[in-house]
C-alpha positions as CSV (number, residue, x, y, z in Angstrom):
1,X,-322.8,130.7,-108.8
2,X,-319.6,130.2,-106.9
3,X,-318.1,132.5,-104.0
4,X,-314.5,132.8,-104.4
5,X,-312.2,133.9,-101.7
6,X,-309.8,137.2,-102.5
7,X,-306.5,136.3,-102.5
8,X,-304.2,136.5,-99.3
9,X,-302.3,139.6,-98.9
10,X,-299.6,140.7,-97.0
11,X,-299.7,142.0,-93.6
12,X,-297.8,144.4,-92.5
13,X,-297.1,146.3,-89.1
14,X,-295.1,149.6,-89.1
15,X,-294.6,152.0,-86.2
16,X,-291.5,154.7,-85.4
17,X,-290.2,153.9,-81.6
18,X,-288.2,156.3,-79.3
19,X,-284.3,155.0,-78.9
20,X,-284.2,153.6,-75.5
21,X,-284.6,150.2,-73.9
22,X,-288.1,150.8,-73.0
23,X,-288.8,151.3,-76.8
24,X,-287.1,148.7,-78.1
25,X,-288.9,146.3,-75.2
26,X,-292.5,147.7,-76.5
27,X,-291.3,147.2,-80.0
28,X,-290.4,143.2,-79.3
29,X,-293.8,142.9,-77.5
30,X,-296.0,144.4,-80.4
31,X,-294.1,142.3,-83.0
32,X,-294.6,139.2,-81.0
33,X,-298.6,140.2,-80.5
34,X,-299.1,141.0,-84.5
35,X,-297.2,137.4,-85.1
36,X,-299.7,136.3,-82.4
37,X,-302.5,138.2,-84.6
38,X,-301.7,137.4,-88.1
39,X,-302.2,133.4,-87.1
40,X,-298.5,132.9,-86.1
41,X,-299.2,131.2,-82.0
42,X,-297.1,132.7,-79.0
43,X,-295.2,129.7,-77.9
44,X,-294.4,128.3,-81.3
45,X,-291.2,128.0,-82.8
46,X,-291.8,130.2,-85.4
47,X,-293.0,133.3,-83.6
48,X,-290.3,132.5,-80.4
49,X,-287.6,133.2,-83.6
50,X,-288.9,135.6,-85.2
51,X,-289.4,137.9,-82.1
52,X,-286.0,136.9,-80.7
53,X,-284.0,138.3,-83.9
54,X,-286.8,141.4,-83.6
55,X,-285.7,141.7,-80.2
56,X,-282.0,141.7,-80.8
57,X,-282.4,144.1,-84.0
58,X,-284.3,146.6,-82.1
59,X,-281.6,146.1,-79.1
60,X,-279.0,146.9,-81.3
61,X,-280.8,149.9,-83.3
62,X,-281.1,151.1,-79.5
63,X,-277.7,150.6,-78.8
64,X,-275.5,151.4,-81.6
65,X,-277.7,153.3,-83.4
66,X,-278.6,155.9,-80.9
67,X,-278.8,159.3,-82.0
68,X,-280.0,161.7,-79.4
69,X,-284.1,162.7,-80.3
70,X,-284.0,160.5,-82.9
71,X,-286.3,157.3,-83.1
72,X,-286.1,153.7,-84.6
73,X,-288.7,152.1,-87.0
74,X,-289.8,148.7,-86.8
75,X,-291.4,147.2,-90.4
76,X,-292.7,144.0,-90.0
77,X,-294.2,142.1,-93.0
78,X,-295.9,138.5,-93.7
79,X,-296.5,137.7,-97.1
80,X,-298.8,134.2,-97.2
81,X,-298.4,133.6,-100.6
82,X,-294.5,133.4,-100.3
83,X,-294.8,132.2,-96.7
84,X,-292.4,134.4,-96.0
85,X,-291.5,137.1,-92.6
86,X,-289.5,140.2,-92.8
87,X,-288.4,141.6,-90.4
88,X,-287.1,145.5,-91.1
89,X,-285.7,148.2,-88.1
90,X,-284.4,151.3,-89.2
91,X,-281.9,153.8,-87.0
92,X,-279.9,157.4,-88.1
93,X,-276.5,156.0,-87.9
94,X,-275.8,155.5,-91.3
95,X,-272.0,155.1,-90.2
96,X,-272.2,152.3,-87.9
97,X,-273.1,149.3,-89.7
98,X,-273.5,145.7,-88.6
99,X,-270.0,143.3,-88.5
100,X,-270.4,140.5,-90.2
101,X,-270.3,137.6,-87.7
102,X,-267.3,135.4,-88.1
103,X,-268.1,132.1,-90.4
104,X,-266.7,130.1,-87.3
105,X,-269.1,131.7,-84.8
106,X,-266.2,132.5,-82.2
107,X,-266.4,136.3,-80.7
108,X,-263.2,138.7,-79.9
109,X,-263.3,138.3,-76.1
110,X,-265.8,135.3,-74.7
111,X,-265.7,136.7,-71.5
112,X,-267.7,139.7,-72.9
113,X,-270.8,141.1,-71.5
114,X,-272.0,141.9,-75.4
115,X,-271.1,140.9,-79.2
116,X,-273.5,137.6,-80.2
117,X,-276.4,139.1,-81.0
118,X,-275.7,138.9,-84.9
119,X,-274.6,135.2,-84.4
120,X,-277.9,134.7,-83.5
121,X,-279.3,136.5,-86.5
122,X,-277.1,134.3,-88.3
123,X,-278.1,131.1,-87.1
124,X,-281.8,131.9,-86.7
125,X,-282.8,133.6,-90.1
126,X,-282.9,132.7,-93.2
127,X,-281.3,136.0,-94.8
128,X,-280.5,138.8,-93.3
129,X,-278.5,142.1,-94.4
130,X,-278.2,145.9,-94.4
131,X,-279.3,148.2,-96.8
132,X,-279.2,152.2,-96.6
133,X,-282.3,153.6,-94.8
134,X,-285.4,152.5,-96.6
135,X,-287.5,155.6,-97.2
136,X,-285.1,158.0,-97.8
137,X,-283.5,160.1,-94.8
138,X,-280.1,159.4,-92.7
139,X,-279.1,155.9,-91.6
140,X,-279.6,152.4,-92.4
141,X,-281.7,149.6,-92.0
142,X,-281.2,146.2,-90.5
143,X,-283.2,143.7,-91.6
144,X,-283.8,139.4,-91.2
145,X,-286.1,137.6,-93.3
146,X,-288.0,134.2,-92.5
147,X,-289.3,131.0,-94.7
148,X,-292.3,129.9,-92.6
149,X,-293.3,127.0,-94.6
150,X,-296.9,125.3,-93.3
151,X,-297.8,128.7,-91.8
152,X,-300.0,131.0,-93.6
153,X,-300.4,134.3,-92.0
154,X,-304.0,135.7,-92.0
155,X,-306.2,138.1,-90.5
C-alpha cells in the first residue's frame, strides 16, 4: 500500500483592521509574517513585492477610504496549485475609487508629497483592479494579484 499526500490547498488570511496608520502598519506586518509562514521567505523578492503593494493598498484604504468607525479588511490568499497571490483590502467608500495610473507613468505635479502609489501597483503586480465590496455591505474593494512561479505556498 501506498500513502498519498492530500492535495495542496489554498491558504488564506483574513482579518478586519481599524482605519488609521497604525492599522494599516499591523496589517503590512501580518501579511508579510503569513507570506513568511505559508513558505514565502522575508527578504525575497517575492514576499518584499507582495507586502509592498499590501502596504500601499492598506495605505490608501486608510487614507482615501476613511470613514469615521468604520474598519478596512485585508484578504490575503495563496493558492499552490495556481501559484498564484491575491491580495484583497476592502474600505466603505464605495464613491472614491482608484485612478487609473497614466500608461506613461508621469504624475499631475512631481513635486508632490503623494499620488505613485498605484504606479507601483502597476508595475509590481501582475493584475490588479476594483470591484464593488466583496461580501456584500458599502464600499469597494481593491485588490493585486501575483504569479509566483517556483514558489509553492504551504503550511
Amino acid at each position: 500500500m501506498t500513502a498519498t499526500q492530500p492535495p495542496l490547498t489554498a491558504r488564506l488570511f483574513a482579518m478586519r483592521f481599524s482605519s488609521t496608520p497604525r492599522g494599516a502598519r499591523l496589517a503590512r506586518r501580518l501579511c508579510g509574517h503569513r507570506l513568511d509562514v505559508w513558505g514565502i521567505p522575508y527578504g525575497s523578492d517575492t514576499h518584499d513585492v507582495i507586502t509592498l503593494v499590501a502596504a500601499e493598498l492598506c495605505a490608501n484604504a486608510v487614507r482615501h477610504g476613511h470613514v469615521a468607525g468604520r474598519d478596512f479588511h485585508l484578504l490575503l490568499t495563496a493558492d499552490p496549485s495556481t501559484a498564484t497571490v491575491r491580495i484583497e483590502v476592502s474600505d466603505t467608500r464605495g464613491e472614491r475609487l482608484p485612478c487609473v495610473p497614466p500608461a506613461d507613468g508621469t504624475i499631475a505635479d512631481p513635486l508632490e508629497d503623494g499620488g505613485r502609489g498605484l504606479l507601483l501597483v502597476e508595475a509590481l503586480a501582475d493584475r490588479w483592479g476594483c470591484s464593488p465590496r466583496t461580501g456584500g455591505g458599502p464600499g469597494k474593494t481593491v485588490w493585486a494579484q501575483f504569479s509566483t512561479p517556483g514558489v509553492t505556498p504551504t503550511a
